[in-house]
N, C-alpha and C positions, 0 to 999 in steps of 0.2 A: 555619223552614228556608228557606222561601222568600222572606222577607225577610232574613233573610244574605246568601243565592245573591246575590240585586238587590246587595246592598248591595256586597260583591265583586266583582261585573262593575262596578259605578261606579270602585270605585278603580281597579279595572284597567283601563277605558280612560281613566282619567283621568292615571293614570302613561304608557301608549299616547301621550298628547297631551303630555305634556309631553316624552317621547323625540324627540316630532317637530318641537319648538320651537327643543332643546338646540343650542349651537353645538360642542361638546366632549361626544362622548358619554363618553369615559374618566369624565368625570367623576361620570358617573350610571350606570355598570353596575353596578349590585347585583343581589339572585337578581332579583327581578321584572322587570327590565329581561332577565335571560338568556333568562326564561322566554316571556315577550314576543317576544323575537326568534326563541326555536324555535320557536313561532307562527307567527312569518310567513314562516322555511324550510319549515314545512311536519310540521316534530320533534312537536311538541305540536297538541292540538286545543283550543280555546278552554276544553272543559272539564277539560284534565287542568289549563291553565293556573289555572282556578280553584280545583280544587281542592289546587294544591299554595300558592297562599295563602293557603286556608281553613288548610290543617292547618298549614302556619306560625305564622299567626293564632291559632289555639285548641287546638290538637293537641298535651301535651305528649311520648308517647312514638314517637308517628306521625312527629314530626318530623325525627326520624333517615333515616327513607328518603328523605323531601324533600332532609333534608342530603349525602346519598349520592348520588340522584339530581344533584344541583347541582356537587358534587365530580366524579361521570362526564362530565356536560357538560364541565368545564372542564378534564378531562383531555382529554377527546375534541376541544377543542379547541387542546391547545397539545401537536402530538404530540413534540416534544423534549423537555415533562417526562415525559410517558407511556413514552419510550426511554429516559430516566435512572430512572425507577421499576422500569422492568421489570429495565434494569442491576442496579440493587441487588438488588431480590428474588433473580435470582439469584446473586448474589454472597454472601445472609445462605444460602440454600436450596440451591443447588447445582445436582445431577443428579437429588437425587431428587425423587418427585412432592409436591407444595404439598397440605395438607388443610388442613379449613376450622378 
């Protein structure tokens, strides 16, 4: 376990180094790169970042919240699809209340 953990925090400051080399981030933001930068907003702590690519890495039904988690991120960052999503929702749902 504790040589995983090591083995995880290498790629991930090793991806960290290579964000900071890049001349075109567009071209390099995948989740660990997202994950990386709510890092350094201050969103994530070094260890949620690790363990959301441990469980990417090896976790097959865990993976789903990392997925979802990643999906909020990227709504919560582009709030004009997050206005077209809520648009529709209520367009399919209406008045009444939303159950799960």
């Amino acid at each position: 376990s504790k040589d995983l953990k090591g083995a995880m925090e290498s790629l991930i400051e090793q991806k960290r180094q290579e964000l900071s080399t890049v001349e075109k981030l567009d071209e390099h933001m995948d989740f660990a790169s997202q994950l990386i930068f709510a890092q350094n907003r201050g969103d994530l702590t070094a260890e949620n970042v690790n363990q959301c690519v441990l469980e990417m890495m090896i976790a097959a039904p865990d993976t789903l919240s990392v997925t979802l988690f990643f999906m909020l991120i990227l709504i919560a960052e582009h709030p004009t699809v997050e206005e077209e999503m809520m648009r529709e929702i209520e367009s399919v749902v209406g008045k009444q209340e939303m159950q799960s």
